[in-house]
Residue frames as a rotation matrix with the C-alpha (Angstrom) as fourth column:
UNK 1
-0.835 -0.292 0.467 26.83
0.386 0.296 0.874 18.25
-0.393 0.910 -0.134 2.01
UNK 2
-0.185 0.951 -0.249 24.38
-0.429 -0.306 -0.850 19.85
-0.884 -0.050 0.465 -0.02
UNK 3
-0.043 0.418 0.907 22.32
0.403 0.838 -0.367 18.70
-0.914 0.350 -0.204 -2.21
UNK 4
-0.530 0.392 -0.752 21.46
-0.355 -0.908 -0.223 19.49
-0.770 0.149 0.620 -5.89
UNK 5
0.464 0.842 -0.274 18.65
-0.557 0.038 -0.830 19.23
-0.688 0.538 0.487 -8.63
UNK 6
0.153 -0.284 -0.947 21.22
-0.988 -0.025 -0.153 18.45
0.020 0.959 -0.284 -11.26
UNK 7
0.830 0.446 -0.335 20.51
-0.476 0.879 -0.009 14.99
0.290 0.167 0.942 -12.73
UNK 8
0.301 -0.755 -0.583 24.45
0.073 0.627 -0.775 13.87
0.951 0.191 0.243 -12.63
UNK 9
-0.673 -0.593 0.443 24.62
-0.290 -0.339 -0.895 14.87
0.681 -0.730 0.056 -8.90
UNK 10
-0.098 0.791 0.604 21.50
-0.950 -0.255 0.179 13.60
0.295 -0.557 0.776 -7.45
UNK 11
0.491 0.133 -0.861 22.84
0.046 0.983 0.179 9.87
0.870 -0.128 0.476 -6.69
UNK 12
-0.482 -0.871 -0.092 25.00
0.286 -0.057 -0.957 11.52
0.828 -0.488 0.276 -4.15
UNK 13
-0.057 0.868 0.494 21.50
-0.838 -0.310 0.449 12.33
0.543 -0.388 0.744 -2.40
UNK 14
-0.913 -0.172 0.370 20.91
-0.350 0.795 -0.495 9.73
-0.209 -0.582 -0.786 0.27
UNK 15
-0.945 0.308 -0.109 18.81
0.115 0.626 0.771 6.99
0.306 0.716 -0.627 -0.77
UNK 16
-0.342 0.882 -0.323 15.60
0.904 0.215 -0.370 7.78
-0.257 -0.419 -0.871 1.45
UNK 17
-0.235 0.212 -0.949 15.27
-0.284 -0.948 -0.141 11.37
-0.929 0.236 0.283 -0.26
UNK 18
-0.856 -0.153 -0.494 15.10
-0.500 0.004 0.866 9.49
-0.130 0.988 -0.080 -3.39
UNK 19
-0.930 0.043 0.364 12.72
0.053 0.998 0.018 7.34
-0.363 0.036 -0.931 -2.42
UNK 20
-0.075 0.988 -0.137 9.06
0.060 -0.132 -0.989 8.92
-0.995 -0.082 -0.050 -3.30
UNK 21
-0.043 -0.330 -0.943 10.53
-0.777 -0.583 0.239 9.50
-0.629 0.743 -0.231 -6.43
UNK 22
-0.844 -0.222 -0.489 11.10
-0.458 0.772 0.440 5.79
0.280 0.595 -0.753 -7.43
UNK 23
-0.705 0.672 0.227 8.00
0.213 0.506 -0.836 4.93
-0.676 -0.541 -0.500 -6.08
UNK 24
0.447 0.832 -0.329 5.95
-0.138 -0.300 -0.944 7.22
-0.884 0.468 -0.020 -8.31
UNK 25
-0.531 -0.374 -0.760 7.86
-0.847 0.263 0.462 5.63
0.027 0.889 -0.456 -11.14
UNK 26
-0.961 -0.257 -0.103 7.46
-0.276 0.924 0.264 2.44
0.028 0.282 -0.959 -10.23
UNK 27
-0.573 0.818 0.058 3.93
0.085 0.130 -0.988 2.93
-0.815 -0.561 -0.144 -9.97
UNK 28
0.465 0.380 -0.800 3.37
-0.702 -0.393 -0.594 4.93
-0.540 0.837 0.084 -13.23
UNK 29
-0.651 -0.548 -0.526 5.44
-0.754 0.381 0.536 2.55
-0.093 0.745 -0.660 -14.85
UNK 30
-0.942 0.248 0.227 3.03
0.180 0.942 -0.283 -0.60
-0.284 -0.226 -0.932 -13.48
UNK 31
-0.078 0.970 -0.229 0.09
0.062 -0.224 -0.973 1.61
-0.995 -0.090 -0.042 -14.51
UNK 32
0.123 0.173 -0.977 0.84
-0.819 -0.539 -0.199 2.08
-0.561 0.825 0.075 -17.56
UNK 33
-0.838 -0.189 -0.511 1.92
-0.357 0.900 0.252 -1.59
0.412 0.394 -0.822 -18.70
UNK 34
-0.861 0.498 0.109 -1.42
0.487 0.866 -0.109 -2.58
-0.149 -0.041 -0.988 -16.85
UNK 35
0.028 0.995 -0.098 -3.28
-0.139 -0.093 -0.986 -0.90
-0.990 0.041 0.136 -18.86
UNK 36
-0.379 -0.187 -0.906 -1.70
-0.925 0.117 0.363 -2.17
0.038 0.975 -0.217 -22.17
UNK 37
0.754 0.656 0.037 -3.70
-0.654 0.745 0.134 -5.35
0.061 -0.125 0.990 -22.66
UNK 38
0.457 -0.447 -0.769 -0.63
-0.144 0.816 -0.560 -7.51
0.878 0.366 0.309 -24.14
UNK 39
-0.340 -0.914 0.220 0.75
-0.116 -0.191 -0.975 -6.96
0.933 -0.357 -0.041 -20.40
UNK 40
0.362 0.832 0.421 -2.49
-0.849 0.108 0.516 -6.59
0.384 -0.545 0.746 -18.24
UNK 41
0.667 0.092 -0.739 -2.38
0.041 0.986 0.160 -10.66
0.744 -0.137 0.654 -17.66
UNK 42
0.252 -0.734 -0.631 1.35
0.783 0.538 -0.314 -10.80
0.569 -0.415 0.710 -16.30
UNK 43
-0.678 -0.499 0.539 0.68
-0.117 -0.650 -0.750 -7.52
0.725 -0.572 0.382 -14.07
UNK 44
0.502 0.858 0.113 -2.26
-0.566 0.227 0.793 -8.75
0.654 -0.461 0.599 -12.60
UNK 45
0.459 -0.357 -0.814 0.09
0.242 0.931 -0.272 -11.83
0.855 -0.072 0.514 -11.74
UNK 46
-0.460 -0.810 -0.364 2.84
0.736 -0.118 -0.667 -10.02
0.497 -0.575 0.650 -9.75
UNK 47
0.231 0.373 0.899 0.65
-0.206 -0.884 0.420 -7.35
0.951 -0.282 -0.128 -7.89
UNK 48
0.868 0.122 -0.482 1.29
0.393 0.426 0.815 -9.59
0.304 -0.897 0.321 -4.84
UNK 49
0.194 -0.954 0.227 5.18
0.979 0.172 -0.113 -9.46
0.068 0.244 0.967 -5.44
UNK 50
-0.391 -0.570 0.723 5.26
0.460 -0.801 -0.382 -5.84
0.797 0.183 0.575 -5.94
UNK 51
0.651 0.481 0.587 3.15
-0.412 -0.426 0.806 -5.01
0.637 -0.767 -0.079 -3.06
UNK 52
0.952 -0.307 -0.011 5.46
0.157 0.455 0.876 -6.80
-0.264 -0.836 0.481 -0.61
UNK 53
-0.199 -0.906 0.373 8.50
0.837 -0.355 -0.417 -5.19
0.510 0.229 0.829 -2.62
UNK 54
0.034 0.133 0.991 7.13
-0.317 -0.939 0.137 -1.46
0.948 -0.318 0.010 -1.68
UNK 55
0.865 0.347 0.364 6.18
-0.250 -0.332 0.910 -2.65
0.436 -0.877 -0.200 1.92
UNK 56
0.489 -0.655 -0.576 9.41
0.826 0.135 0.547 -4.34
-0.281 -0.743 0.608 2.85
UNK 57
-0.326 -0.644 0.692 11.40
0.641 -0.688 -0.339 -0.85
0.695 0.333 0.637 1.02
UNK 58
0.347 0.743 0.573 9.33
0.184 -0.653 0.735 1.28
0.920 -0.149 -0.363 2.84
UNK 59
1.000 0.009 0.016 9.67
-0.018 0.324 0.946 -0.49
0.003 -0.946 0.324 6.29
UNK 60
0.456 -0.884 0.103 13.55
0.799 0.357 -0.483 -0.83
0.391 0.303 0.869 5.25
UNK 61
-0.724 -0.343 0.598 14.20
0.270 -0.939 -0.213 3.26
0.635 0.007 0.773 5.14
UNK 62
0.689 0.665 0.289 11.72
-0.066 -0.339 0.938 3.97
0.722 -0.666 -0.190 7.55
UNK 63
-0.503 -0.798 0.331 14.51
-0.084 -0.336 -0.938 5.65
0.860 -0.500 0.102 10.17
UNK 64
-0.269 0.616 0.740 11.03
-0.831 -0.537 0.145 5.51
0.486 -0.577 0.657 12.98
UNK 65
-0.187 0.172 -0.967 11.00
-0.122 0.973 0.197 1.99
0.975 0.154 -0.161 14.08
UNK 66
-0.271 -0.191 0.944 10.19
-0.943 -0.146 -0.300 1.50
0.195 -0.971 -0.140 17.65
UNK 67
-0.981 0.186 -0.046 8.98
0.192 0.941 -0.278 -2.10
-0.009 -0.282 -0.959 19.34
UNK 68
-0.360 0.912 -0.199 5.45
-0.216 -0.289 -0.933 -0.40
-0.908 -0.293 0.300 19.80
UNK 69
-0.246 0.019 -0.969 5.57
-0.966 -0.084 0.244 0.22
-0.077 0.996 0.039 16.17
UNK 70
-0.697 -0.350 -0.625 6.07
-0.587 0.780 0.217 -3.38
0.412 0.518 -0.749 15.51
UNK 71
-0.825 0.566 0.000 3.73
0.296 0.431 -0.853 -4.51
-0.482 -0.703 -0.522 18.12
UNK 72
-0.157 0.854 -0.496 0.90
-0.369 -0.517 -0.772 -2.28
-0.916 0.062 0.396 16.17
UNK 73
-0.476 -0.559 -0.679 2.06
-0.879 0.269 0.394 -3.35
-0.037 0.784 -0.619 13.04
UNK 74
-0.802 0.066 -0.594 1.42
-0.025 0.989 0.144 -7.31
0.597 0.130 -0.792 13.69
UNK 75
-0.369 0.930 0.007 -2.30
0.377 0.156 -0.913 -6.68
-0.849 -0.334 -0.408 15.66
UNK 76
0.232 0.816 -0.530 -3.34
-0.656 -0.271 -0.704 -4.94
-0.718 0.511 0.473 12.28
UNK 77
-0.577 -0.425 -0.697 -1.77
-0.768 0.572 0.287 -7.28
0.276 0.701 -0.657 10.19
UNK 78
-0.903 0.235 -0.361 -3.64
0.167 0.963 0.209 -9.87
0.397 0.128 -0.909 11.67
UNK 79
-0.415 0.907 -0.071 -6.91
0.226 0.028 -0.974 -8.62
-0.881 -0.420 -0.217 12.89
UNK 80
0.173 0.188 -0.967 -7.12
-0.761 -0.597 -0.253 -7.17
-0.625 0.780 0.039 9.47
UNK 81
-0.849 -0.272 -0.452 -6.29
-0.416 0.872 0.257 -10.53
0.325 0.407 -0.854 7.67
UNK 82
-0.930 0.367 0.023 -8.80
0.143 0.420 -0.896 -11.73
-0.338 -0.830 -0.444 10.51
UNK 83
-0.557 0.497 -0.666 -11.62
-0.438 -0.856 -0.274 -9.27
-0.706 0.139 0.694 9.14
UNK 84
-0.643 -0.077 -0.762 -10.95
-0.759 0.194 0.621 -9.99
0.100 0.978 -0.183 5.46
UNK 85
-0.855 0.042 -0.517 -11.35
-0.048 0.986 0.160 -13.73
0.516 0.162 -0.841 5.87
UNK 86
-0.548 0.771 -0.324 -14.80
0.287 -0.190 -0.939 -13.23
-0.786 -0.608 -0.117 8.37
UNK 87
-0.277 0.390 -0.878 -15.93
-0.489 -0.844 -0.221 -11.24
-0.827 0.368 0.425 5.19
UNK 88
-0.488 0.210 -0.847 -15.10
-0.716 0.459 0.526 -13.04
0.500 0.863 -0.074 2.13
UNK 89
-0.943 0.330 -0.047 -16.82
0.333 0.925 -0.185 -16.67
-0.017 -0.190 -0.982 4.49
UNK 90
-0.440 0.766 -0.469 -19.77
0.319 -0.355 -0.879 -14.67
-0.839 -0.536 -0.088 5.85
UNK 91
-0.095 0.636 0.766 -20.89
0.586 -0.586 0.560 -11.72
0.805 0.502 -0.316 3.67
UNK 92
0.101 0.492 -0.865 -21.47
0.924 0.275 0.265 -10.22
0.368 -0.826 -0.427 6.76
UNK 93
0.147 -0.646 -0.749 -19.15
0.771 -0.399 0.496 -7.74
-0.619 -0.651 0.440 7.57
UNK 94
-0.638 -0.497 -0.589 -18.26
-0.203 -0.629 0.751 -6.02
-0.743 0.598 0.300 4.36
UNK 95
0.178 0.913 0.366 -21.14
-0.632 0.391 -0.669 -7.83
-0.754 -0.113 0.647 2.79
UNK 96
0.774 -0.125 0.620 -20.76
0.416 0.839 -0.350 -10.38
-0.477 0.530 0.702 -0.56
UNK 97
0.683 -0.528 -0.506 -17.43
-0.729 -0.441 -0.523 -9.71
0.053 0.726 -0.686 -2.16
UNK 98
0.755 -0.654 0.051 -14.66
0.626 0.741 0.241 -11.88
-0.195 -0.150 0.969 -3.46
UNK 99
0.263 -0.861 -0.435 -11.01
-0.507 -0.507 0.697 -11.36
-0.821 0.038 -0.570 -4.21
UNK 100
0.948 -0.238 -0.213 -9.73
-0.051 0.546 -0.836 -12.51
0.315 0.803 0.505 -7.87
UNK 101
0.758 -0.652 -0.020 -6.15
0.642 0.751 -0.154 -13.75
0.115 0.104 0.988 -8.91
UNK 102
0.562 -0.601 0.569 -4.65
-0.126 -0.742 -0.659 -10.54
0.818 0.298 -0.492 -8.31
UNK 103
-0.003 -0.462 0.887 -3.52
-1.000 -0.016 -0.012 -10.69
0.020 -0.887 -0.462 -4.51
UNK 104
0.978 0.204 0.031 -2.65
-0.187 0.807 0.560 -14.47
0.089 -0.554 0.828 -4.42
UNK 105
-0.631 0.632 -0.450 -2.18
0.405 0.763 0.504 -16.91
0.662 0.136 -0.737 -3.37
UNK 106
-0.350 0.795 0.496 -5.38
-0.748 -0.556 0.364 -16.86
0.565 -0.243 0.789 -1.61
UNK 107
-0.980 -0.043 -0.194 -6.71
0.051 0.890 -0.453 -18.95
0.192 -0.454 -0.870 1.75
UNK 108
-0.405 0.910 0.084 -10.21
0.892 0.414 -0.184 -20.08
-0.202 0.001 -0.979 1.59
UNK 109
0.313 0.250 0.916 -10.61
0.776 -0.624 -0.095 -16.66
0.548 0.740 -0.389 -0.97
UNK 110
0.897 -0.178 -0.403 -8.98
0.139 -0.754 0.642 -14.59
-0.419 -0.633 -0.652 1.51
UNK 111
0.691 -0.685 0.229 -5.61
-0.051 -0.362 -0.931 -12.92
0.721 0.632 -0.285 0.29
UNK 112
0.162 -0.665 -0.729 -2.40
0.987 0.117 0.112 -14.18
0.011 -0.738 0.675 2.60
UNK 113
-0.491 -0.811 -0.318 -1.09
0.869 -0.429 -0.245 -10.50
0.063 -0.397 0.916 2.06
UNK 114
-0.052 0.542 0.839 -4.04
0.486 -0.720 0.496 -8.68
0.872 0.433 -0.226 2.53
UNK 115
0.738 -0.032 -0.674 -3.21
0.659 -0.183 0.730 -7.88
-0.147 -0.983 -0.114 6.36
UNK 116
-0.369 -0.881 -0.296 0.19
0.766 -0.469 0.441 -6.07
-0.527 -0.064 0.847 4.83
UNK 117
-0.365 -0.032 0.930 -1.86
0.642 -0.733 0.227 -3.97
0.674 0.680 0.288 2.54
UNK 118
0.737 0.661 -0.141 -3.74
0.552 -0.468 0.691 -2.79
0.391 -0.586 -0.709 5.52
UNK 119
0.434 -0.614 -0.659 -0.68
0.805 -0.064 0.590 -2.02
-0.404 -0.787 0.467 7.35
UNK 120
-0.608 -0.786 -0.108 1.01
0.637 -0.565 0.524 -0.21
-0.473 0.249 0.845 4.62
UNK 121
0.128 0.919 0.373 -2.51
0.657 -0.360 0.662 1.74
0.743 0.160 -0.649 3.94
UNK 122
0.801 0.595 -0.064 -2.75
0.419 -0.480 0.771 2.77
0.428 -0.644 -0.634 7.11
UNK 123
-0.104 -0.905 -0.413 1.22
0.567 -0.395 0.723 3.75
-0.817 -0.158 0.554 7.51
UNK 124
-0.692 -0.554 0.464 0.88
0.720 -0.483 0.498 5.70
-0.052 0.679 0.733 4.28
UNK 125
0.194 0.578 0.793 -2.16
0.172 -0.815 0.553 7.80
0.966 0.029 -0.258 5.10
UNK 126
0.747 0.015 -0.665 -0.93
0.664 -0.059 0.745 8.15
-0.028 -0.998 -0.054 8.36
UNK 127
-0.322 -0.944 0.071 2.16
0.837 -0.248 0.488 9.69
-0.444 0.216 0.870 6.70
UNK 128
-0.394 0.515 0.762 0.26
0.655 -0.424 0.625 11.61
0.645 0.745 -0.170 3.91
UNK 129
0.725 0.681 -0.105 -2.27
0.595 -0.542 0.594 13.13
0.347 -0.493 -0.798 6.91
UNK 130
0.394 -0.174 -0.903 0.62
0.707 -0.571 0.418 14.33
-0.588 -0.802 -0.102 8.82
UNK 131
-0.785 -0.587 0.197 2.05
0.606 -0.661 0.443 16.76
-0.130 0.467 0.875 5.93
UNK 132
-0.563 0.549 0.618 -1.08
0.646 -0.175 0.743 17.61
0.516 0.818 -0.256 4.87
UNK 133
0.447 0.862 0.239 -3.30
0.255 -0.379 0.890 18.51
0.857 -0.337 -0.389 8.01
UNK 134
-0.463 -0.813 0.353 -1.79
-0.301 -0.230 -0.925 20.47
0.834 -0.534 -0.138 11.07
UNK 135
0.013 0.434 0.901 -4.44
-0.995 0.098 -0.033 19.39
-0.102 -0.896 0.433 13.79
UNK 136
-0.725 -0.221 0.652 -5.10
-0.593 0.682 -0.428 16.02
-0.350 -0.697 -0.626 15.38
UNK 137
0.180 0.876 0.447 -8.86
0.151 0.425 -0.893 15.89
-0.972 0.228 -0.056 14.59
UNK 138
0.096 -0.479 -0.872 -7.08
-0.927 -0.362 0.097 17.07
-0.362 0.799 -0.479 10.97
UNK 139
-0.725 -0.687 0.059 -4.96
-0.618 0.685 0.385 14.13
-0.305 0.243 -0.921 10.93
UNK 140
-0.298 0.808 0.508 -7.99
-0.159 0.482 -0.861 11.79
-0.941 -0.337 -0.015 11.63
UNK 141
0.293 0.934 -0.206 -9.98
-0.194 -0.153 -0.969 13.10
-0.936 0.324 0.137 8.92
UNK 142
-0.109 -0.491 -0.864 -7.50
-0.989 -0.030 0.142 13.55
-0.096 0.871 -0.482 6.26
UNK 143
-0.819 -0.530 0.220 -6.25
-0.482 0.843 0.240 9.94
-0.313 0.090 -0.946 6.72
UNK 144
-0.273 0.752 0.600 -10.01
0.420 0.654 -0.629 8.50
-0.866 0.080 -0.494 6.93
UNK 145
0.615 0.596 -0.515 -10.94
-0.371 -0.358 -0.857 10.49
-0.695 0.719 0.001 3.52
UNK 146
-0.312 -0.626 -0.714 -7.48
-0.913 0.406 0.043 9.07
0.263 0.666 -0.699 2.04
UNK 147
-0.701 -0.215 0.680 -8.32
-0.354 0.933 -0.070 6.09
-0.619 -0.290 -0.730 2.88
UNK 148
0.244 0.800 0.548 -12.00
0.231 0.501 -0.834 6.06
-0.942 0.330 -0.062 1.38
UNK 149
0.541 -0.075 -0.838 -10.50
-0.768 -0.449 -0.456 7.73
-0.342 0.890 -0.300 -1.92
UNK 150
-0.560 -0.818 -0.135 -8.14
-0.788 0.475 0.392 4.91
-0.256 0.326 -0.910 -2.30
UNK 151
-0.775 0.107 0.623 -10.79
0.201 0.976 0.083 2.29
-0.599 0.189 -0.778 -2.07
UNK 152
0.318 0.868 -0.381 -13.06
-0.119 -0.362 -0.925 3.91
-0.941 0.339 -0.012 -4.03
UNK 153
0.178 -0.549 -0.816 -10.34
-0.961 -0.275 -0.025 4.39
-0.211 0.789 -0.577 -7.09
UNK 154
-0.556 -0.323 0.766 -9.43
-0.537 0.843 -0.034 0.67
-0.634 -0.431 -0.642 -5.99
UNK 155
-0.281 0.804 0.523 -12.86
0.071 0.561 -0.825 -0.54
-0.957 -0.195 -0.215 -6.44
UNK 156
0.342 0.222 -0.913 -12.80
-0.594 -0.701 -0.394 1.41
-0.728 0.677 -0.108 -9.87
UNK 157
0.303 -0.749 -0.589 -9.90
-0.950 -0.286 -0.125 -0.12
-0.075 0.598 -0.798 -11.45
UNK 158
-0.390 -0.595 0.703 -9.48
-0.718 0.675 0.173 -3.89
-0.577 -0.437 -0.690 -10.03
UNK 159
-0.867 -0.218 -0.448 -9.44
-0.426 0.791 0.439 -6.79
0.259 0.571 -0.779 -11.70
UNK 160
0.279 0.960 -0.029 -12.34
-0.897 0.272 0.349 -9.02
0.342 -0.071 0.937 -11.54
């Protein structure tokens, strides 16, 4: 079957070809309403919600499952959760920082779903590196420079 461009033929496209597409909507849409103030409040609210909409879609159409996968998956999910929560008690690690009302609910100022953003961080520059860079030590780098651009833009933009 082939595909084509034309707008009245492109639901007949299988849904995981569509999918980067509705992502970078549903993103620009959420950016743009949170940055309209009268809205700002009640996207702040649901950032949890929509983060754990993208990661279970993602993980849904993702055709690459394996048990390893899943096994890697649930040691960064929770050593990374593990981290977080070592940080926000201490200072130590990441030194003094809190989390606000965006990512809650929140356990002793730690975000519950801040182990899935890692995961789906590191599954989407892991994704990102491999189009982008053709070598190994490539991959590496790309991914670790996406990674610091993201928190850097992050760190820019978040709520207080």
């Amino acid at each position: 079957m082939k595909y084509s461009m034309n707008p009245r033929t492109v639901i007949k496209r299988p849904i995981e070809r569509q999918m980067p597409a509705l992502y970078l909507r549903f993103y620009a849409v959420g950016a743009l309403l949170f940055m309209v103030p009268f809205t700002r409040s009640l996207f702040v609210s649901i950032t949890s919600l929509s983060l754990l909409l993208v990661i279970a879609s993602v993980f849904l159409f993702d055709k690459n499952r394996r048990g390893r996968q899943i096994g890697w998956g649930c040691f960064i999910v929770l050593s990374s959760f593990a981290l977080e929560y070592l940080g926000v008690a201490t200072g130590r690690i990441f030194g003094e920082y809190a989390y606000g009302r965006g990512l809650a609910p929140l356990v002793h100022g730690t975000p519950l779903i801040i182990g899935l953003n890692w995961l789906f961080l590191i599954y989407a520059t892991h994704l990102i590196a491999n189009r982008t860079c053709h070598t190994g030590i490539g991959r590496v780098i790309c991914a670790s420079l996406f990674m610091v651009l993201y928190d850097v833009v992050v760190e820019w933009v978040a709520p207080p």
